[in-house]
Residue, then its C-alpha position, 0 to 999 in steps of 0.5 A: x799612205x799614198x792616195x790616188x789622185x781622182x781617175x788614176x786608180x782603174x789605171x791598177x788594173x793594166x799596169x801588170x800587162x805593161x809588165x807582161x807584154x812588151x813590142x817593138x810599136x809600143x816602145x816606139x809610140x813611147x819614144x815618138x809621142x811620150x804619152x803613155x810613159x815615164x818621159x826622160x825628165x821626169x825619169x831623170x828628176x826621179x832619181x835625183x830625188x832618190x827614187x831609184x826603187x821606182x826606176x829600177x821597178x818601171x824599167x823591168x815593166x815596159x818603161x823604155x826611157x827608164x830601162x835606159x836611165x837604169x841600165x847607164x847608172x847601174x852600169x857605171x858602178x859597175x853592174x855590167x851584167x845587171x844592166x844588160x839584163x835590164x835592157x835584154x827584152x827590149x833588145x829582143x824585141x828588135x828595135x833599134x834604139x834599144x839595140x844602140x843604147x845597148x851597142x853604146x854601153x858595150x863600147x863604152x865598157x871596153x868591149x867594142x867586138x860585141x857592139x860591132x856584133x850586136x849593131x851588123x845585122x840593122x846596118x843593112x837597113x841604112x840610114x842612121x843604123x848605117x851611120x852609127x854602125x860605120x862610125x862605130x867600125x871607125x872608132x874601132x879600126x875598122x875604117x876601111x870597112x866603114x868607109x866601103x859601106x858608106x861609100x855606097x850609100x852616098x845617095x843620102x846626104x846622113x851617110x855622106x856626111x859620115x863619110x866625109x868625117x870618117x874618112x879625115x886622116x886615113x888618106x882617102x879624101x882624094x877618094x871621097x871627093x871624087x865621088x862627091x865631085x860627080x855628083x855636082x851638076x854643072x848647071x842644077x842648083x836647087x832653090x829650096x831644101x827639098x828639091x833633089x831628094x837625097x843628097x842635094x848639089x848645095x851639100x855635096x858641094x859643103x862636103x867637097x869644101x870641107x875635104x879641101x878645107x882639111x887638105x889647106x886648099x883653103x881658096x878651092x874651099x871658099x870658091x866651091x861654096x861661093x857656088x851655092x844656091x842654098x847657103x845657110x843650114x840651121x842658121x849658119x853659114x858654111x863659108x863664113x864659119x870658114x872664113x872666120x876660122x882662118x882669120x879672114x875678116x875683112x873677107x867675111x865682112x866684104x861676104x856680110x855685105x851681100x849674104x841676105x840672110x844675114x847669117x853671115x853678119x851674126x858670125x862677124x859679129x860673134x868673131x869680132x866679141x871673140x877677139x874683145x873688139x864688142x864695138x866692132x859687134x855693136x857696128x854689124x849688129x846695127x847696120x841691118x841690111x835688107x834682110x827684115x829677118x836679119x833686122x829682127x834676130x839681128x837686133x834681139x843678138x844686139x840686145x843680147x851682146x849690149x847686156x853681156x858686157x854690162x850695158x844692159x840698159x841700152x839693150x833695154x832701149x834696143x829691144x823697145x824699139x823693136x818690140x814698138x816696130x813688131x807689136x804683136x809678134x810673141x817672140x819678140x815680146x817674149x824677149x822683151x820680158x825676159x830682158x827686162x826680168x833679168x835688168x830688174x825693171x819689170x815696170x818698164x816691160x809691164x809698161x810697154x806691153x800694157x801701151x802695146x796692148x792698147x794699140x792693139x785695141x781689142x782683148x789680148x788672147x792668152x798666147x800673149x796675154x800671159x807674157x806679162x805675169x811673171x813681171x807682175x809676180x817679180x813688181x806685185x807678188x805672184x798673188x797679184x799675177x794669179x789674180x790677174x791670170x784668173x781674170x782673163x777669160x782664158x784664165x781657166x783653160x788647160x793651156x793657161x793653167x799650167x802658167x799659173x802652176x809654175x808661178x806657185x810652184x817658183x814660189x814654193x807653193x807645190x801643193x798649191x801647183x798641183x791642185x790647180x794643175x789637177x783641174x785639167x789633169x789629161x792636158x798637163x799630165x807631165x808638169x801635173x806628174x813633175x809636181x807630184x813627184x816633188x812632192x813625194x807622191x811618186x805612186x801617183x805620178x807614175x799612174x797619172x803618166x801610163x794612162x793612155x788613150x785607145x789610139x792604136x799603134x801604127x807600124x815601126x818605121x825602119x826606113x832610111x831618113x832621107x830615101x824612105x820617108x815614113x809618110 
């Protein structure tokens, strides 16, 4: 018989009312914040466990995250009618990811008309419904369509982007670039990302470029975005990417030299390793530049180059030169740790956090702290390194916790894990529930993960991404 751990049994008395009552505003706060729900992991090591039974149940009671998993896998054997049953009442609540996951079902079913149907009333609202509806019209024969719609919401950069894309091969990229042409200023260059609301200059001109990059007019492409002012766009280069792409090296070389923020130097780098030249990589890598960010990520890629082709022990050396320059800096020596796991020398990365932690001359707070237990636990045994956690004075909080439990648990010690997690079972719901459910006690796990504060839900936010922000 299951035993309900300590405070998950008053949990008894609302789990019919989540089978009751479910609302647009309760299934977002699930897929905003994951508290109060089955959150996707945990779903997803459900059923590779084989607890299908309890998937299947949840997804009928209000578990959004579990009526998705449950209507793709039923839907793949086959049972089409059954898994649109599954997610018909959260469809009929209005909202809208419930609507998508059911409109992509549909199309990947064969049966595209009813997507279309199913997904045309929320276009209206733009933004991301809009994008997937016109990519949806696309996919389907319906460019022209798409095309009309996104044309008019070129104002956000999502949709012009779309446009751009769904446009390649139907003949009307002379048509797009003129709209996106008058939209670039002749003077106006923004200096940060949010500068102009919707689309900015700097974008219009990367969706220009990558039109005339399409159409061979290569060199219009490479001149367009040497205009930028904003070059690089979640760690990448537009201009680089394209030069590497046509083999033009010794342009992106001569373009590395003066692009500070050295993303451009990373795709040299990743060019040359792909044409097997690793020395001409290793060059880019040390030759930092003025970029101190560059210097950093661009000697922790180094590190990392140096171990894939065997030279482990030099990236090794590069790392504690860095981590020597940087002392203090968790991500540095987070890498350092790791490198140091994976070489098999956890001595000489205990040494060099023991020596910084010296010079740093006061108590490690826990945030760097607990970097060096699992290389004691790979040197010592993971007793050793619980022994040393537990004498940390943060060694007993909700935040440290959970690093002890995941060096019982990587020893197979499960049980233990979950005793130490249940100390501070509010904070550590989710690795509290994953533990539990390895362990079979699956009842307890779904009871630990519903229980929910008394903050009240605020409103659905239906507003476009870029011109309707929901604060």
């Amino acid at each position: 018989m299951t035993v309900l751990a300590p405070g998950l049994r008053s949990s008894y008395r609302t789990w019919w009312l989540r089978c009751a009552v479910m609302d647009a505003a309760d299934l977002d706060r699930q897929a905003r914040t994951l508290s109060g729900c089955i959150p996707p992991l945990l779903v997803t090591r459900l059923l590779e466990l084989g607890h299908d039974d309890e998937v299947e149940v949840q997804a009928r009671c209000g578990e959004w995250f579990c009526a998705r998993a449950w209507a793709r896998l039923i839907g793949d054997q086959g049972r089409q009618s059954q898994a649109l049953e599954v997610l018909a009442p959260y469809v009929a609540t209005g909202w809208w990811p419930a609507a998508r996951t059911q409109a992509e079902l549909l199309e990947g079913w064969g049966r595209a008309e009813e997507a279309i149907a199913l997904s045309r009333p929320y276009a209206s609202t733009g933004g991301l419904r809009l994008e997937f509806f016109a990519r949806l019209l696309a996919r389907h024969g319906r460019t022209d369509e798409a095309i009309t719609r996104l044309s008019a919401g070129i104002e956000d950069s999502l949709l012009a982007a779309a446009l751009v894309d769904i446009a390649e091969g139907t003949g009307r990229d002379e048509d797009i670039a003129a709209l996106l042409a008058a939209r670039i200023p002749d003077q106006h260059r923004c200096d940060s990302p949010w500068c102009c609301s919707g689309l900015d200059p700097d974008s219009t001109i990367g969706l220009l470029a990558t039109i005339r990059e399409r159409q061979d007019r290569v060199d219009e492409a490479i001149a367009l975005l040497r205009t930028r002012h904003i070059t690089s766009v979640n760690n990448r280069d537009q201009l680089a990417d394209l030069l590497a792409r046509h083999d033009r090296i010794e342009e992106l070389r001569a373009y590395a030299v003066t692009e500070h923020h050295g993303h451009a130097a990373q795709r040299l780098a990743e060019a040359l390793e792909e044409r097997r030249d690793v020395e001409g990589a290793i060059a880019v890598y040390r030759q930092s530049g003025d970029s101190q960010d560059f210097r950093c990520h661009g000697t922790v890629r180094l590190a990392d180059l140096l171990a894939r082709h065997g030279r482990g022990g030099e990236g090794v050396d590069v790392m504690r030169h860095l981590a020597e320059a940087h002392n203090g800096d968790d991500w540095i020596l987070h890498t350092w740790a790791n490198l140091c796991l994976d070489q098999g020398r956890p001595e000489d990365g205990l040494a060099l956090l023991d020596a910084l932690a010296a010079a740093r001359g006061r108590e490690e707070d826990w945030d760097l702290y607990w970097i060096r237990l699992p290389l004691i636990a790979a040197r010592d045994g993971v007793d050793a390194a619980i022994a040393q956690a537990r004498s940390h004075p943060e060694g007993s909080t909700s935040y440290a916790v959970p690093h002890i439990a995941e060096l019982l648990a990587g020893a197979g010690r499960t049980e233990e894990a979950v005793a130490v997690l249940e100390q501070q079972a509010s904070a550590n719901s989710h690795d509290l529930a994953g533990h539990l459910i390895d362990l079979g006690r699956v009842k307890d796990a779904v009871m630990l993960l519903q229980q929910r504060d008394s903050e009240p839900v605020p409103p659905v936010w239906t507003g476009s991404l870029f011109s309707d922000p929901p604060f």
